[in-house]
C-alpha positions in Angstrom: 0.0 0.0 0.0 1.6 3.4 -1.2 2.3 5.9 1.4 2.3 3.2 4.3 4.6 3.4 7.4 7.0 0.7 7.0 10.2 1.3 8.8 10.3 3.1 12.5 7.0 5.0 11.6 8.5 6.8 8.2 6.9 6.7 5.0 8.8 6.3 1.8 9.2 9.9 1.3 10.9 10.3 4.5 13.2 7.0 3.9 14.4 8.2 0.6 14.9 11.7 2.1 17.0 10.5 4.9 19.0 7.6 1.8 17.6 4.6 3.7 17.9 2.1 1.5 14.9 -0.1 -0.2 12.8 -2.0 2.8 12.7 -5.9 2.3 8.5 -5.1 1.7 8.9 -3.2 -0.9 10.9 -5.1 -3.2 8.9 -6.7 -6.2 9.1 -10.8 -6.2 7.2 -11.6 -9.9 8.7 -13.4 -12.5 7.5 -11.3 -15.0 9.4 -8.2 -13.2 12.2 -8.8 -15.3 9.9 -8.2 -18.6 8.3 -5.4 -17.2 11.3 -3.7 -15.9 13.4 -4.3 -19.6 14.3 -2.3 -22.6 11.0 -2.5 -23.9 10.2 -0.2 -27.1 8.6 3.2 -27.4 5.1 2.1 -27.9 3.4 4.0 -30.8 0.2 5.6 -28.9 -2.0 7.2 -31.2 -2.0 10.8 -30.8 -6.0 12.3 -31.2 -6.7 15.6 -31.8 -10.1 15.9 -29.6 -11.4 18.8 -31.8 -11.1 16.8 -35.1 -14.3 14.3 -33.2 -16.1 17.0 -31.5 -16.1 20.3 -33.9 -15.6 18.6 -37.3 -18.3 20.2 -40.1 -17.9 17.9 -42.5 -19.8 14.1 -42.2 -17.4 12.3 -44.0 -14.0 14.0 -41.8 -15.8 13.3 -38.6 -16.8 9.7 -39.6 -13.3 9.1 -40.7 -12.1 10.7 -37.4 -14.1 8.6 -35.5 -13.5 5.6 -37.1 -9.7 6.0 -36.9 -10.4 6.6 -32.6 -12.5 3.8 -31.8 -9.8 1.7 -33.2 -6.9 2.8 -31.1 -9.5 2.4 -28.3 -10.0 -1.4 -29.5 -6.6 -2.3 -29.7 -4.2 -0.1 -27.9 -7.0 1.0 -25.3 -5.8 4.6 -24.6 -4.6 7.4 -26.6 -2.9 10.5 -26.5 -5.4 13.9 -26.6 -4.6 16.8 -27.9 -6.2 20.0 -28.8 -8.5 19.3 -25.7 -9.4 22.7 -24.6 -7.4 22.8 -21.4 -4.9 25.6 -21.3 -1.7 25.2 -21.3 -1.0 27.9 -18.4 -3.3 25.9 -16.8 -1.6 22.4 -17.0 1.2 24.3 -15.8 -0.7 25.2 -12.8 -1.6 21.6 -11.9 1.5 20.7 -12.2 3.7 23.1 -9.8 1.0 23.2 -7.2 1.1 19.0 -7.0 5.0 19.5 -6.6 4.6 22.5 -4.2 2.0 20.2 -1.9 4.3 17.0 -1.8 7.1 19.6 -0.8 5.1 20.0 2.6 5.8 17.8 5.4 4.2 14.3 5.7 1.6 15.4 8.7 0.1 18.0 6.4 -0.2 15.8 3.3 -2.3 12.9 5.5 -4.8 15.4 6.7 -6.1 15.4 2.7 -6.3 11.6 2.0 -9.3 9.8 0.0 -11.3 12.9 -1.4 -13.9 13.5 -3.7 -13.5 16.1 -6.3 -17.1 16.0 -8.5 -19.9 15.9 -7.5 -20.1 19.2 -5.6 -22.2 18.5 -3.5 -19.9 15.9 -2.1 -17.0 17.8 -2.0 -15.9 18.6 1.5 -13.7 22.0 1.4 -12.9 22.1 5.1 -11.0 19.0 4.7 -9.0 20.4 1.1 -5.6 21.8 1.1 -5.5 25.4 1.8 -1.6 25.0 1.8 -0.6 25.6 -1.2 -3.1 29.0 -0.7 -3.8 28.5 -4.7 -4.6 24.2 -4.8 -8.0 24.6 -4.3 -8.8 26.8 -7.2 -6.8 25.3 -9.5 -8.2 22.0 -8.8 -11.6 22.6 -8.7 -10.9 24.6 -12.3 -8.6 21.9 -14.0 -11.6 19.1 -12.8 -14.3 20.8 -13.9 -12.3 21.2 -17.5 -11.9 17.5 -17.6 -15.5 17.3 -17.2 -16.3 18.9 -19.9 -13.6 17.1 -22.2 -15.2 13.7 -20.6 -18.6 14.6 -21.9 -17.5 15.2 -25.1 -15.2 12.1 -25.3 -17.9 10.0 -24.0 -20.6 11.2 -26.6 -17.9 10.8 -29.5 -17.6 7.4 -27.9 -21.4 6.2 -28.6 -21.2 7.8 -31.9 -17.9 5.9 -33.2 -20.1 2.8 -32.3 -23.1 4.1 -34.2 -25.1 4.8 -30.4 -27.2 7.3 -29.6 -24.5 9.8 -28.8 -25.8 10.3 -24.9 -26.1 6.2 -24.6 -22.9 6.1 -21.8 -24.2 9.4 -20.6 -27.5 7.9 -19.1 -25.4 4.5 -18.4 -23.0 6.3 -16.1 -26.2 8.2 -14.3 -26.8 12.0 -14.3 -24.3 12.3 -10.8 -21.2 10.2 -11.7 -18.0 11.0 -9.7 -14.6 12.4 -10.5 -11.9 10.8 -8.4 -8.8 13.0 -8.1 -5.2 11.0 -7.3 -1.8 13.4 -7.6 1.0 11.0 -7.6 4.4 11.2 -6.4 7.4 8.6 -7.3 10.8 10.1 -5.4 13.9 9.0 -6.2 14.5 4.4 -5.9 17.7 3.6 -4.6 17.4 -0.2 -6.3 14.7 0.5 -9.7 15.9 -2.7 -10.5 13.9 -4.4 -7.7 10.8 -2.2 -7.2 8.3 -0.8 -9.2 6.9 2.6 -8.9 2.7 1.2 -9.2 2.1 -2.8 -10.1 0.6 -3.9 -13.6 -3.3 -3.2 -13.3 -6.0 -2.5 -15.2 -8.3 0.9 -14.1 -11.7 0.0 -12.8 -13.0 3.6 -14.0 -15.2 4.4 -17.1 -12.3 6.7 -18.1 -9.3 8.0 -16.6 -7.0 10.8 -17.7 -3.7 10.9 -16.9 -1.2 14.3 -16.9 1.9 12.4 -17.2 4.9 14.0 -15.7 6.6 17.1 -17.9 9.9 15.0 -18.9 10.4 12.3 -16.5 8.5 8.9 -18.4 8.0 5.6 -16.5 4.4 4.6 -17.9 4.1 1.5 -19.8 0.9 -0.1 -21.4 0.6 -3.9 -22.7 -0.8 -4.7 -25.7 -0.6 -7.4 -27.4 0.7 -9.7 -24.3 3.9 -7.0 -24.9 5.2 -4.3 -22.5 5.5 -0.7 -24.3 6.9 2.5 -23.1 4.1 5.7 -23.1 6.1 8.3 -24.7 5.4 12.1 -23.1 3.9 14.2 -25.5 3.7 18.1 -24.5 0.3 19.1 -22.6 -1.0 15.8 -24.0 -3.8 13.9 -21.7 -3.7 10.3 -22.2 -6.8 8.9 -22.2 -7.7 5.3 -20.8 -10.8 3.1 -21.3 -11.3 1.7 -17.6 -12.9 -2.1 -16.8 -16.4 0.1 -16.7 -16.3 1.1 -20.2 -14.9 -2.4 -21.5 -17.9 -4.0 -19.7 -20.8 -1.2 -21.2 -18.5 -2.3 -24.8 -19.1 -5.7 -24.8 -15.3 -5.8 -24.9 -15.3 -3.6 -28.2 -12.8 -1.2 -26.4 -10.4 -2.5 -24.3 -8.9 -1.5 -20.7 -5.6 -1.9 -20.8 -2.9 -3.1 -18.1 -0.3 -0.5 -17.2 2.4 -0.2 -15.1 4.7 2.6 -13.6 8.3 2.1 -13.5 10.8 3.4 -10.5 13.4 5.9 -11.1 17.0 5.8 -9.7 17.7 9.7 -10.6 14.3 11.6 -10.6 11.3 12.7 -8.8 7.9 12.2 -11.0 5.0 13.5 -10.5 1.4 12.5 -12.4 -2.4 13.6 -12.0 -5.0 10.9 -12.4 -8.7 11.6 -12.9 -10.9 8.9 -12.5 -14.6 9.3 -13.8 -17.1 6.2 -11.9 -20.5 5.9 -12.2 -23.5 7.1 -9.6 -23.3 5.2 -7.0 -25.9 2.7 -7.3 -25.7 2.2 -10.9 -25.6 -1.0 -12.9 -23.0 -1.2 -15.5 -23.7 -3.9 -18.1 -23.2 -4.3 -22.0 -24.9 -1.9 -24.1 -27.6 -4.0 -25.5 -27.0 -2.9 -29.4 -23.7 -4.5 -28.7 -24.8 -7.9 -28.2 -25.4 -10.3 -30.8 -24.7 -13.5 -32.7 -21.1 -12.4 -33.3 -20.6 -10.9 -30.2 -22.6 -12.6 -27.4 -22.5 -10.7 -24.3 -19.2 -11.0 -22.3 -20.5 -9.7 -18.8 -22.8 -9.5 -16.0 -24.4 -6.3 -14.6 -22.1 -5.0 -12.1 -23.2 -2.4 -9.0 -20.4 -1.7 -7.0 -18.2 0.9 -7.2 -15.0 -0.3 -7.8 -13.0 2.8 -6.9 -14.6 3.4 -3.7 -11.5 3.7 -1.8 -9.3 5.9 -4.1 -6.7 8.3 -2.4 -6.9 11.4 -3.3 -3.6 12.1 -2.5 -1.1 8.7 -3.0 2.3 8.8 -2.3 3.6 6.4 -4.9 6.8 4.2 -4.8 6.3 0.5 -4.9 3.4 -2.0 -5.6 3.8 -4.9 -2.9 0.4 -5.2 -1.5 
């Protein structure tokens, strides 16, 4: 479990700030850490420009976008977006205020653990960082941007499957959550026997990623092969979560991914998660289903992300 106390009451942060060297715990036994841990190659995610499937005037571009999208979502299961109306100045913003709040000490980052961003109504400000003063508004600004970019990317999503384009609209439910997790991965003494998160898959609808500015470490598998997520500038990358491979039928796929350690550098990453209302069944889209495609899955109620940190300091995967 990220963050935990595992040596004389210090957490990882601590440890590497003081040049303890790696815990026994937090070395990774697999045999497939050797694979995941290799030279792998750059893996050639497909960069979208979000505009091209949401503004597009002319029928035939915006059925050739859309067709070209729902096929990176089938096999690679993510992409890269661009053009996705978030500023730049912006992304900036998120990005020095995360390493401005991980620069405070450990008994001010626990006060903020396991918090929901959207729906408001559920948002609990007394309990938000008002250290750094500015975290607050820049959060609730940058979240309620990736709202509107999720709306969009999930009606482009129906149409690219010839849906009614508010069809995972009304399956997620009029008050789906946004789960907000800022990552930090300092420094490894020993990358070669720890990972920075283990192979998983996300149990979200979608998630969006800000990867960190320079420092990479993300890989995807596809294809039963380990690939490297390159960094493209102010890029999101998008990921199809279990939920939306489940309300597919399996057409798009949520791919494993895994975070490697760094011996050298700090990284830091922003995850959005968007989950169903509570309460909500997710099941196959029932256009979907047919002779050639039976349906895959049941109908599943639970939320799956229910005990997301909001804030998770990141450094190994042994759980």
């Amino acid at each position: 479990m990220a963050g935990a106390e595992v040596e004389n009451g210090k957490h990882v942060q601590e440890l590497v700030e003081n040049g303890i060297d790696l815990p026994n715990n937090y070395i990774w036994e697999s045999a497939n850490f050797g694979i995941i841990n290799a030279h792998v190659p750059l893996g050639d995610i497909p960069v979208i420009d979000i505009s091209q499937l949401t503004k597009s005037k002319q029928l035939d571009q915006l059925q050739s976008a859309l067709s070209s999208w729902g096929f990176s979502l089938s096999s690679w299961g993510c992409f890269q977006a661009i053009i996705h109306g978030i500023e730049n100045s912006l992304v900036d913003e998120v990005r020095q205020v995360a390493k401005e709040f991980f620069q405070l000490p450990m008994t001010e980052k626990q006060k903020y653990a396991r918090k929901i961003v959207i729906p408001d109504d559920k948002r609990k400000l007394q309990y938000w960082p008002q250290n750094p003063q500015s975290f607050r508004r820049i959060l609730h600004e940058y979240s309620a941007m990736i709202q509107q970019t999720e709306k969009q990317l999930l009606k482009a999503m129906a149409r690219s499957l010839c849906l009614e384009e508010d069809c995972f609209l009304k399956k997620l439910g009029e008050r789906k959550l946004i789960d907000a997790r800022f990552n930090y991965y300092p420094p490894c003494p020993r990358p070669d026997l720890a990972l920075g998160i283990k192979p998983h898959a996300d149990g979200s609808a979608i998630t969006f990623l800000l990867q960190d500015k320079e420092v990479e470490g993300l890989q995807v598998m596809k294809d039963d092969q380990w690939f490297h997520v390159p960094i493209v500038p102010y890029a999101l990358l998008v990921i199809v979560g279990d939920q939306m491979e489940i309300m597919t039928n399996g057409i798009f796929k949520s791919p494993v991914h895994t975070a490697l350690a760094n011996s050298k550098k700090e990284r830091h990453t922003l995850a959005i998660f968007s989950t169903p209302e509570p309460g909500i069944e997710i099941e196959p889209v029932g256009e979907l289903i047919n002779d050639k495609r039976p349906r895959l899955y049941k109908g599943l109620k639970e939320r799956w992300l229910s005990k997301t940190w909001f804030f998770f300091l990141l450094f190994q995967c042994v759980v």
